[in-house]
N, CA, C and O atoms as a Tinker XYZ file with bonds, in Angstrom:
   424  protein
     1  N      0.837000   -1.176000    0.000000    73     2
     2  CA     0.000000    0.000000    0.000000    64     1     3
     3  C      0.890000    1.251000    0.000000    63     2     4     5
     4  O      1.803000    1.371000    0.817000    81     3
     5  N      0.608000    2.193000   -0.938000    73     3     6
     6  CA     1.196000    3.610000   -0.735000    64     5     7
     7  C      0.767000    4.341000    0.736000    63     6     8     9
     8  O     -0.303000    4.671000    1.248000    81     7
     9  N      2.338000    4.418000    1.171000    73     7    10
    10  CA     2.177000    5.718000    2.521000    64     9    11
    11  C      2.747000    6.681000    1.757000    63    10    12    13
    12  O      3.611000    6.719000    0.881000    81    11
    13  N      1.742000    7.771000    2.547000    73    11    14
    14  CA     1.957000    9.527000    2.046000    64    13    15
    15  C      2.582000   10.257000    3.009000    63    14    16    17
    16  O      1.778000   10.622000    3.867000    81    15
    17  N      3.640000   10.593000    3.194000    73    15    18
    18  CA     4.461000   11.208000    4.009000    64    17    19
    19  C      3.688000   12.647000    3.926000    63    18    20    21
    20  O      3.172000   13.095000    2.902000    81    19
    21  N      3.710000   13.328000    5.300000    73    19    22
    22  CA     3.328000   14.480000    5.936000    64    21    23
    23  C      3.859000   15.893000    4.443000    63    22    24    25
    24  O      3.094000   16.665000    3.864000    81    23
    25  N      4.814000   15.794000    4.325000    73    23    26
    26  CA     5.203000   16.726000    3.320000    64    25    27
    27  C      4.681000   16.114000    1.573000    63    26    28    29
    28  O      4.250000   16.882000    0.713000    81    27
    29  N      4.764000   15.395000    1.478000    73    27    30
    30  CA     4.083000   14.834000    0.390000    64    29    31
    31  C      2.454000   15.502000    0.530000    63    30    32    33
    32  O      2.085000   16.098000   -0.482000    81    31
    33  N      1.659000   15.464000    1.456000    73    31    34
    34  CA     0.261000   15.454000    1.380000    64    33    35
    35  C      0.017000   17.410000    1.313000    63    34    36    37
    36  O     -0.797000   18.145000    0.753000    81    35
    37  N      1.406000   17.664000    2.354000    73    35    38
    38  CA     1.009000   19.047000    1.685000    64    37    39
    39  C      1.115000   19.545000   -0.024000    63    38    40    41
    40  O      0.407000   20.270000   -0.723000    81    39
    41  N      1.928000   19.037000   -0.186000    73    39    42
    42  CA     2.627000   19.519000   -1.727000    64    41    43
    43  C      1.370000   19.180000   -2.381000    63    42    44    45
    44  O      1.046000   19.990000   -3.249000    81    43
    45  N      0.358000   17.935000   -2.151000    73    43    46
    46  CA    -0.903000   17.205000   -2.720000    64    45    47
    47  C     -1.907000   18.722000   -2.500000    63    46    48    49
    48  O     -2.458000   19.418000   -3.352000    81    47
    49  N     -1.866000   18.832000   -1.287000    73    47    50
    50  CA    -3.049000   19.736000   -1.189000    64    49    51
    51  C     -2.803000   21.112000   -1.787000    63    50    52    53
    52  O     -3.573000   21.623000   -2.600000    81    51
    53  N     -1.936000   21.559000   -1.442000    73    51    54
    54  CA    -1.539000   22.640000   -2.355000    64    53    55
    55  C     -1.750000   23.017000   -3.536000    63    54    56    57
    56  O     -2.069000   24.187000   -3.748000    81    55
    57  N     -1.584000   21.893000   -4.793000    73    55    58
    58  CA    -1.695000   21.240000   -5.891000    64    57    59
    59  C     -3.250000   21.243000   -5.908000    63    58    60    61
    60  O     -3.896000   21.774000   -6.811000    81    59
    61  N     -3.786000   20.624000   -4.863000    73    59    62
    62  CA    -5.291000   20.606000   -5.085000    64    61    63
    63  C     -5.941000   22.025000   -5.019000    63    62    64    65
    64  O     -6.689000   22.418000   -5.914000    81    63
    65  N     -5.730000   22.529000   -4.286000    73    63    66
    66  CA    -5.846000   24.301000   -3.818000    64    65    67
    67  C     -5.628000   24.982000   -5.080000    63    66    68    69
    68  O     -6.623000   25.611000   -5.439000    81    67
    69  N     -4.609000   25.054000   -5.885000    73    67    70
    70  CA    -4.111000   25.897000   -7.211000    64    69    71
    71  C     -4.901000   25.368000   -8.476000    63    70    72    73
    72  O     -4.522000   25.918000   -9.510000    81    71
    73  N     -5.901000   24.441000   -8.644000    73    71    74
    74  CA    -6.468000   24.133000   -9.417000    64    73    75
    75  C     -7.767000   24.478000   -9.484000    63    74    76    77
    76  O     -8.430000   24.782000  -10.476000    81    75
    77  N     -8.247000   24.370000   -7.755000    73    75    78
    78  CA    -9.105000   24.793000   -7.539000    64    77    79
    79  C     -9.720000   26.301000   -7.522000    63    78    80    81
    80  O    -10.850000   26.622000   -7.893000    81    79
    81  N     -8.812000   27.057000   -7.058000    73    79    82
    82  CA    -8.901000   28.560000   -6.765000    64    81    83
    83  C     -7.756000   29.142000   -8.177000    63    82    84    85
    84  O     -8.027000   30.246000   -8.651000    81    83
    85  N     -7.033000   28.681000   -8.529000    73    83    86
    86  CA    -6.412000   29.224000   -9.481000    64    85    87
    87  C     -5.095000   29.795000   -9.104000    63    86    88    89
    88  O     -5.059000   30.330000   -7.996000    81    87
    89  N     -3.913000   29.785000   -9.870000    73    87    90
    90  CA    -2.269000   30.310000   -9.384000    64    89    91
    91  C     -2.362000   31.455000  -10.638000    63    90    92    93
    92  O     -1.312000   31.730000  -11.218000    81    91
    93  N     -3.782000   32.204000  -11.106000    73    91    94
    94  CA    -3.037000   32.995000  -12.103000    64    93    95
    95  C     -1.861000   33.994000  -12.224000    63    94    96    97
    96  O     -1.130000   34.356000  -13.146000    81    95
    97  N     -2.026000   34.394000  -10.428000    73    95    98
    98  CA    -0.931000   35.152000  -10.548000    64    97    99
    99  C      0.406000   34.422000  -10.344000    63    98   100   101
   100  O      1.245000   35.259000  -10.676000    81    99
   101  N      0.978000   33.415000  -10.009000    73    99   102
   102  CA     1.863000   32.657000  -10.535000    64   101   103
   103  C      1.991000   32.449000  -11.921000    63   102   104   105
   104  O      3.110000   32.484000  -12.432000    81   103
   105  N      1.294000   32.302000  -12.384000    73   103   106
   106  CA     1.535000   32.002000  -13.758000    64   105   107
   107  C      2.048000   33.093000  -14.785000    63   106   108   109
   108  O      2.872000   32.971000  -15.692000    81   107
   109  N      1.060000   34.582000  -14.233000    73   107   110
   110  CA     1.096000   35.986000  -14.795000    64   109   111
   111  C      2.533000   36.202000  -14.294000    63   110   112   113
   112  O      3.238000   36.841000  -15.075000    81   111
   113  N      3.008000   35.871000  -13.354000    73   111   114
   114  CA     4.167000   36.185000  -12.919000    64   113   115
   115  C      5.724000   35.617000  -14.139000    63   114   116   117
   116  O      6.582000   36.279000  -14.723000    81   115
   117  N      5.500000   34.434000  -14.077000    73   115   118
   118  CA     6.420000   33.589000  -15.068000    64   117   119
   119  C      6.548000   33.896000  -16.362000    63   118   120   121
   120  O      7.595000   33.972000  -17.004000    81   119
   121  N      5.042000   34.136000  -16.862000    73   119   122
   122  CA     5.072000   35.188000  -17.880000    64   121   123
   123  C      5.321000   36.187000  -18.262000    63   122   124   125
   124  O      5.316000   36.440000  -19.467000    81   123
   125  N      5.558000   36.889000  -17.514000    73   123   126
   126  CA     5.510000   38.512000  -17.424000    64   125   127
   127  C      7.207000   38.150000  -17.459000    63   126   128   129
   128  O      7.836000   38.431000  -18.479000    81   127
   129  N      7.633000   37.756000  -16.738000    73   127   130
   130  CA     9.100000   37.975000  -16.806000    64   129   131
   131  C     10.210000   37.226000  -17.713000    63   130   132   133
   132  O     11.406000   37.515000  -17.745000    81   131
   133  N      9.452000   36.031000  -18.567000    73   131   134
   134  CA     9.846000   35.610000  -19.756000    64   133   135
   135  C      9.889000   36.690000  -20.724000    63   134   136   137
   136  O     10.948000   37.090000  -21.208000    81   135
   137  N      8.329000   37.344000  -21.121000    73   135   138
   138  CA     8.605000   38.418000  -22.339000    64   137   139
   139  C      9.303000   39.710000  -21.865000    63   138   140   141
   140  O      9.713000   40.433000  -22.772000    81   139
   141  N      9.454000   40.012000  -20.934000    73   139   142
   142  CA    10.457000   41.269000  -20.605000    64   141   143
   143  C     11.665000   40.683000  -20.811000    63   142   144   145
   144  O     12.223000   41.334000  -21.694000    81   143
   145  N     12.323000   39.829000  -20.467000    73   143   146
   146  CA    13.905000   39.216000  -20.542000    64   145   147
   147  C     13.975000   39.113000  -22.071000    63   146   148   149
   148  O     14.904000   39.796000  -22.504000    81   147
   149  N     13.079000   38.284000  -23.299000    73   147   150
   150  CA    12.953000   38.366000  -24.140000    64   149   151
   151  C     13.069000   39.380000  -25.283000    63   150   152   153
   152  O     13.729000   39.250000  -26.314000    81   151
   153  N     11.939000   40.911000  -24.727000    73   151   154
   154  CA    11.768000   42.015000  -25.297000    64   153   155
   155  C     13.206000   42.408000  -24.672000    63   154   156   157
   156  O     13.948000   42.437000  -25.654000    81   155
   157  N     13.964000   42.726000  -23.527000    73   155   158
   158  CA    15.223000   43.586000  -23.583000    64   157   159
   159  C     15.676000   42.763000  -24.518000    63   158   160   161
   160  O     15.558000   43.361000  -25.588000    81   159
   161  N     16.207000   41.535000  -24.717000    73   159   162
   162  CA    17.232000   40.988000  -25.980000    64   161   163
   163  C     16.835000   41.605000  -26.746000    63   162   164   165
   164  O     17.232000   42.770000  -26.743000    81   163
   165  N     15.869000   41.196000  -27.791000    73   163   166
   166  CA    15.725000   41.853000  -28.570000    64   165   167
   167  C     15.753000   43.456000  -28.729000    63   166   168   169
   168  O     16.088000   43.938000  -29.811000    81   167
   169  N     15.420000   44.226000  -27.710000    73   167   170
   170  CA    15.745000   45.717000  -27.969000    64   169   171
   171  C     17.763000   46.178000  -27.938000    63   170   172   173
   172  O     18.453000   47.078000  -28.418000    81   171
   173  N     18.013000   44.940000  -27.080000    73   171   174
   174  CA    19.592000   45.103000  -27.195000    64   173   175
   175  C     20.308000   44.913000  -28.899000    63   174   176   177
   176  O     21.174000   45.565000  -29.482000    81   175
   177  N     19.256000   43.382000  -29.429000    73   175   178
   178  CA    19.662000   43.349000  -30.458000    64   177   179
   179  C     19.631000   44.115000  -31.623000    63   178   180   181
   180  O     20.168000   43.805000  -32.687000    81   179
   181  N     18.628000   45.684000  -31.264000    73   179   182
   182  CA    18.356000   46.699000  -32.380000    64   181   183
   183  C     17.419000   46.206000  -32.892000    63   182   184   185
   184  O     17.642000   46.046000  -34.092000    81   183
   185  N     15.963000   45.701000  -32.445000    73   183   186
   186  CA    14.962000   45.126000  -32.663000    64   185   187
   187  C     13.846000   46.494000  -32.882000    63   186   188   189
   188  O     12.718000   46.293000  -33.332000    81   187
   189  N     14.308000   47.828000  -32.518000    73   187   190
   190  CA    13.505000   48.670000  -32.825000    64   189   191
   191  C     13.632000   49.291000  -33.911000    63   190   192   193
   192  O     12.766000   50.164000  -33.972000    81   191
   193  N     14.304000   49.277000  -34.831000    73   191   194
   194  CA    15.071000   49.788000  -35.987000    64   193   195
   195  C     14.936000   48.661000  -36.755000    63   194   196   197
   196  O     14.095000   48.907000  -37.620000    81   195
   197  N     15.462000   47.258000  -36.886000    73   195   198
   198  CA    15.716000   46.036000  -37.070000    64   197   199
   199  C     14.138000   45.600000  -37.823000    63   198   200   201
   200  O     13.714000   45.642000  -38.978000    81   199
   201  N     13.580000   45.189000  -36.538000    73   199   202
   202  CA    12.451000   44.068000  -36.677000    64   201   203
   203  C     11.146000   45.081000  -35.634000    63   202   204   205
   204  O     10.479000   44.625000  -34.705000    81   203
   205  N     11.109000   46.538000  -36.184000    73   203   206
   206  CA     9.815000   47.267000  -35.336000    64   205   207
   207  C      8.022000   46.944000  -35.437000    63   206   208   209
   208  O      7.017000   47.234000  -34.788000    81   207
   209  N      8.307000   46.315000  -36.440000    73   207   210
   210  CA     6.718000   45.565000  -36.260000    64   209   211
   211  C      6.379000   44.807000  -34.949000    63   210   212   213
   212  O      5.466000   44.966000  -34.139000    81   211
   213  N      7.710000   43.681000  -35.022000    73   211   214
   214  CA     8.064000   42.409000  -33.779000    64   213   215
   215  C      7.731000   43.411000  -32.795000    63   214   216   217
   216  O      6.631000   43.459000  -32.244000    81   215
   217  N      8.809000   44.317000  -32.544000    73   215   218
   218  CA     9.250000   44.953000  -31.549000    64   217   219
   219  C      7.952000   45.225000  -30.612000    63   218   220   221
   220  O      7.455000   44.634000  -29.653000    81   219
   221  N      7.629000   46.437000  -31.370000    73   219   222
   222  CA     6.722000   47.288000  -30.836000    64   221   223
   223  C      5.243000   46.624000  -30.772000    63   222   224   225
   224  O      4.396000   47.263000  -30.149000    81   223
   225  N      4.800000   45.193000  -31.462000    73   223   226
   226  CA     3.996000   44.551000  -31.225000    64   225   227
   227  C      3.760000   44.117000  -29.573000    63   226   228   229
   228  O      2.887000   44.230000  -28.713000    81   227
   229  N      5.528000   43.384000  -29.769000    73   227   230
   230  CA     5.589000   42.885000  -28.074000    64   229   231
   231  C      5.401000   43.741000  -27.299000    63   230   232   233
   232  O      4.736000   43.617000  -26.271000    81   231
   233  N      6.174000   45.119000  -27.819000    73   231   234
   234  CA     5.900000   45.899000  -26.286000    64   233   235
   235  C      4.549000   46.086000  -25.730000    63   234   236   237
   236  O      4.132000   45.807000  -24.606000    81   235
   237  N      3.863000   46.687000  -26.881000    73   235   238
   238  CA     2.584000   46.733000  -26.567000    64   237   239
   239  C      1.517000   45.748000  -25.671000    63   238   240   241
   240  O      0.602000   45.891000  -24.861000    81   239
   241  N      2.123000   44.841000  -26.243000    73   239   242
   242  CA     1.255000   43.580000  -25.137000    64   241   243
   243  C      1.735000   43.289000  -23.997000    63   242   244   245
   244  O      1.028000   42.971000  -23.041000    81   243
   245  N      3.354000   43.386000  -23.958000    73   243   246
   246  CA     3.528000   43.438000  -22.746000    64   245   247
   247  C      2.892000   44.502000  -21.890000    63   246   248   249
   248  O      2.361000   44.292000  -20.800000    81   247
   249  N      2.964000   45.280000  -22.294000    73   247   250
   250  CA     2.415000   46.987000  -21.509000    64   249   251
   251  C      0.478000   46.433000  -21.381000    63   250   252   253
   252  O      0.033000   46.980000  -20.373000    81   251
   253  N     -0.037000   46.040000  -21.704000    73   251   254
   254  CA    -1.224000   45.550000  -21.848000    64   253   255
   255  C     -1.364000   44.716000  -20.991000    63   254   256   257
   256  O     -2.443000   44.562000  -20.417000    81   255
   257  N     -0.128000   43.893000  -20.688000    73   255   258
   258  CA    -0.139000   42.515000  -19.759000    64   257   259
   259  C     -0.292000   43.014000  -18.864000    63   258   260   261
   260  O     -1.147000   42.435000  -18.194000    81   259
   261  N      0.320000   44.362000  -18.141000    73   259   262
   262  CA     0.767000   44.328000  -17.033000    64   261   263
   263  C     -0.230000   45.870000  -16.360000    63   262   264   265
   264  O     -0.115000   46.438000  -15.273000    81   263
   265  N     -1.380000   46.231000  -17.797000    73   263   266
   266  CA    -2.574000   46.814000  -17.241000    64   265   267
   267  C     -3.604000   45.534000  -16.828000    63   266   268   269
   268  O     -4.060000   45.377000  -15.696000    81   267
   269  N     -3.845000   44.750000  -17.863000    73   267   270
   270  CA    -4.728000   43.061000  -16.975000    64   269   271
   271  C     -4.489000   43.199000  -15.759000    63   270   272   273
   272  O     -5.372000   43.584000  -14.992000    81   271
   273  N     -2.746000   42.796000  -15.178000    73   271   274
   274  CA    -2.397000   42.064000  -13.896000    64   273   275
   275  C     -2.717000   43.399000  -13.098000    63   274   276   277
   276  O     -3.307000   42.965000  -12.108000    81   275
   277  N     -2.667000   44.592000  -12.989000    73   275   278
   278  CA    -2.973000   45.900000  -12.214000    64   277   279
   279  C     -4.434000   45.972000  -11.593000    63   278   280   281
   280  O     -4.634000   46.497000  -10.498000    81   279
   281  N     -6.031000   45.077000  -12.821000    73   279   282
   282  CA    -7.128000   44.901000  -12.647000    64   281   283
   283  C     -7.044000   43.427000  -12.030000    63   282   284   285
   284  O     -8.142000   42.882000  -11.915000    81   283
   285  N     -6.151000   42.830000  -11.695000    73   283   286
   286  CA    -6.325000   41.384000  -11.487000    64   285   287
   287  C     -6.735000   40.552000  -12.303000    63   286   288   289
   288  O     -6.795000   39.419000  -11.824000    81   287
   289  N     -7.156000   40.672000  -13.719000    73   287   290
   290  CA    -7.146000   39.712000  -14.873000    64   289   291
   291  C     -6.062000   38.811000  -15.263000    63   290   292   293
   292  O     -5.701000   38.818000  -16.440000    81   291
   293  N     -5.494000   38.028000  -14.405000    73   291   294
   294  CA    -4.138000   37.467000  -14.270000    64   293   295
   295  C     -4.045000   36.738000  -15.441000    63   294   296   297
   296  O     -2.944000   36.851000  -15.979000    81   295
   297  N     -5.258000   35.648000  -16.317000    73   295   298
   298  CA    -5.515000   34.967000  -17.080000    64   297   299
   299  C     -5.368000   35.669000  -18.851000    63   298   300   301
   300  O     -4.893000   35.153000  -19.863000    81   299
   301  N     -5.933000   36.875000  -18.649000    73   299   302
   302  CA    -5.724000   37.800000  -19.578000    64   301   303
   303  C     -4.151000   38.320000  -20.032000    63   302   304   305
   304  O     -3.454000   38.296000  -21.046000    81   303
   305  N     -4.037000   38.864000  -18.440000    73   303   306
   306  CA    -2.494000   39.235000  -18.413000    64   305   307
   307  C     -1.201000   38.456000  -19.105000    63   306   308   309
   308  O     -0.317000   38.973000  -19.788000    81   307
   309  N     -1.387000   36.703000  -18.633000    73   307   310
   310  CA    -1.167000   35.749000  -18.976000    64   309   311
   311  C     -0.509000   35.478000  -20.374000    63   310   312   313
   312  O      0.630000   35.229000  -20.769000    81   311
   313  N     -2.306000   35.711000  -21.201000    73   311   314
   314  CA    -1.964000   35.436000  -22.508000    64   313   315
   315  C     -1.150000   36.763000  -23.471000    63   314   316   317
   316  O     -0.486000   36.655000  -24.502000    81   315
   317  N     -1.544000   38.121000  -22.595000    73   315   318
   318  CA    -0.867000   39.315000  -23.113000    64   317   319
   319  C      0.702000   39.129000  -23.261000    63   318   320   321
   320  O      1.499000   39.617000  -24.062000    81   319
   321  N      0.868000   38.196000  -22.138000    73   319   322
   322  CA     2.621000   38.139000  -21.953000    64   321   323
   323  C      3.057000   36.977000  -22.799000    63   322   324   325
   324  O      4.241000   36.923000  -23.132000    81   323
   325  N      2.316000   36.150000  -23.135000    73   323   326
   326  CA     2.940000   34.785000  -24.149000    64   325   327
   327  C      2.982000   35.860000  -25.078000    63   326   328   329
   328  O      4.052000   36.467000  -25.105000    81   327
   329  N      1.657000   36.433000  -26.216000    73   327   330
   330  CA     1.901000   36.877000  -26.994000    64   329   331
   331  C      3.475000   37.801000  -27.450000    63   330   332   333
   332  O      4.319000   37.658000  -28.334000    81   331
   333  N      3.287000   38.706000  -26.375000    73   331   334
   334  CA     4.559000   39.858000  -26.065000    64   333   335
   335  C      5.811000   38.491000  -25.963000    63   334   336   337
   336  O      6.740000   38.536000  -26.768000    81   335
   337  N      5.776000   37.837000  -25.392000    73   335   338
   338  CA     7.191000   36.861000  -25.801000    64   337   339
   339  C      7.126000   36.350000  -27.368000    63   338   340   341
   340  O      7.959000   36.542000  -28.253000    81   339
   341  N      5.975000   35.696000  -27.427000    73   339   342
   342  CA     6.050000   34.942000  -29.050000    64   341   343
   343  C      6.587000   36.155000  -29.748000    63   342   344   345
   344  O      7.497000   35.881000  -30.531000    81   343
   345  N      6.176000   37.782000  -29.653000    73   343   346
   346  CA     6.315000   38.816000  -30.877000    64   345   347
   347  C      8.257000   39.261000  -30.650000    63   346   348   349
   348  O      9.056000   39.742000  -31.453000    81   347
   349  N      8.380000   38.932000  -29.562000    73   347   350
   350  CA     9.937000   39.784000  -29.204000    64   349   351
   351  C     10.722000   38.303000  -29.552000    63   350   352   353
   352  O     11.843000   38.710000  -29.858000    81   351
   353  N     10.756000   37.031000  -29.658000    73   351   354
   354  CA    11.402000   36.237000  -30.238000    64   353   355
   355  C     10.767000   36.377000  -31.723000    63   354   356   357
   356  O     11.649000   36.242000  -32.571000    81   355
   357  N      9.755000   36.561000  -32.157000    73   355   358
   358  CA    10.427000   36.670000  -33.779000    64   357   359
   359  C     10.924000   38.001000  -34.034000    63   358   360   361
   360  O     10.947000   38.169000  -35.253000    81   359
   361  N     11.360000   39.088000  -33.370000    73   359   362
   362  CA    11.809000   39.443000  -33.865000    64   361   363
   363  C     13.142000   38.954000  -33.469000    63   362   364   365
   364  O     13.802000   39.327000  -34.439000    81   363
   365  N     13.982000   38.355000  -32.665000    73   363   366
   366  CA    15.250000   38.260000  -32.389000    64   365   367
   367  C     15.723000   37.507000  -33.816000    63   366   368   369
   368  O     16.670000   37.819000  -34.538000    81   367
   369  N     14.627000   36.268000  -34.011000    73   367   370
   370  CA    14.492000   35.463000  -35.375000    64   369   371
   371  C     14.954000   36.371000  -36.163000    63   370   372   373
   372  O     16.070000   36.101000  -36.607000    81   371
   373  N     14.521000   37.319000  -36.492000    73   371   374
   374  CA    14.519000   38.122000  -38.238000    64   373   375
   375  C     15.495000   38.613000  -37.620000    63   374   376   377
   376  O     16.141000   38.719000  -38.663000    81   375
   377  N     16.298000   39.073000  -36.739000    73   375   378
   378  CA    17.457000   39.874000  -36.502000    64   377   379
   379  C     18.328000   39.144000  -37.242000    63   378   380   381
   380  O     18.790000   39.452000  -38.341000    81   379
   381  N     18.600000   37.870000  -36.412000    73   379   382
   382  CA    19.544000   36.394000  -36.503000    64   381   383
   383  C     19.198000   35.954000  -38.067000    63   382   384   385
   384  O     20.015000   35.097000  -38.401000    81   383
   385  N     18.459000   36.189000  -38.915000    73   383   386
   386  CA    18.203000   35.697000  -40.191000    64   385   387
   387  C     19.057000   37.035000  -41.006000    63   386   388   389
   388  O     19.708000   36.809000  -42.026000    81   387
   389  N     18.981000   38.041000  -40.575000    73   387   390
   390  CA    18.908000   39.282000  -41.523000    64   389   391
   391  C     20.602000   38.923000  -41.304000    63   390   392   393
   392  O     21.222000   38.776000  -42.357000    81   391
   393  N     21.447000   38.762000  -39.915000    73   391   394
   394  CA    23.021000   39.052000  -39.692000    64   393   395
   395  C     23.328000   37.290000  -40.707000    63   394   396   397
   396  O     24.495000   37.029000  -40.998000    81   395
   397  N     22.265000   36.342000  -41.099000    73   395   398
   398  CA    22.876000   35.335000  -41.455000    64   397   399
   399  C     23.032000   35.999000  -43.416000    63   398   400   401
   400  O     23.883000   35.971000  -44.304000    81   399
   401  N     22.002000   36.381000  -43.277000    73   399   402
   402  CA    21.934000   36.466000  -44.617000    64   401   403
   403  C     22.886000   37.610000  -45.387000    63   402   404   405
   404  O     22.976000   37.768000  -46.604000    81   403
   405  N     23.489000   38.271000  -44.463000    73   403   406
   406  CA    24.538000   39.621000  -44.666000    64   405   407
   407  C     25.897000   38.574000  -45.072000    63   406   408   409
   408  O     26.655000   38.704000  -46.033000    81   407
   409  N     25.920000   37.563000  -44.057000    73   407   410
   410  CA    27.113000   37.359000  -43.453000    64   409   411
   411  C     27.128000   36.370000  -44.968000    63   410   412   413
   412  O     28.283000   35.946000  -45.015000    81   411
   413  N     26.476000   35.910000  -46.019000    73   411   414
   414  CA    26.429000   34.342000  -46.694000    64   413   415
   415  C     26.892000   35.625000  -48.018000    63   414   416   417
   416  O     27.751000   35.263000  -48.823000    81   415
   417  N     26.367000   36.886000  -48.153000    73   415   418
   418  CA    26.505000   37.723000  -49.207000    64   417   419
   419  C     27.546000   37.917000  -49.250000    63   418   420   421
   420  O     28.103000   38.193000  -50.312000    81   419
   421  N     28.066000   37.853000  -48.296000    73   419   422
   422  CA    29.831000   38.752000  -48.821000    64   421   423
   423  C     30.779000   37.494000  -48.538000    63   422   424
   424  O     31.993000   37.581000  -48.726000    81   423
């Protein structure tokens, strides 16, 4: 028979608790700080000049994300911040394509 050790049953309930009531702001959290780490690369990489569609797409949603998480729409916020990551990695993409395709010309 399975025994459940005292720390095991918390980690269980906990688990049960965050499904139940929701970790959006955990989640808004993880997010939020993926597409910011993301969007600075890319603004380091000259992503505003570069790839400003990407750019300024992400920013925008990030900046959007983080009016959601201000109303507590953590779920909203959430998806504002995937987006804002998905838009600031393609642009790092077209950066990294544009320095490949310089670099194959000459």
């Amino acid at each position: 028979m399975l025994r459940i050790v005292p720390a095991m049953r918390a980690v269980l309930l906990l688990l049960v608790l965050c499904t139940q009531i929701g970790c959006g702001g955990i989640y808004y959290t993880v997010q939020i700080n993926a597409a910011e780490t993301r969007l600075e690369k890319a603004r380091q990489m000259g992503a505003e000049s570069k790839a400003p569609f990407e750019y300024y797409y992400a920013s925008e949603h990030l900046r959007q994300a983080q009016v959601e998480a201000a109303e507590a729409s953590y779920s909203d916020a959430a998806t504002y911040a995937e987006t804002a990551e998905t838009y600031a990695q393609r642009a790092i993409d077209r950066i990294q394509a544009a320095k490949r395709a310089d670099g194959a010309e000459k």
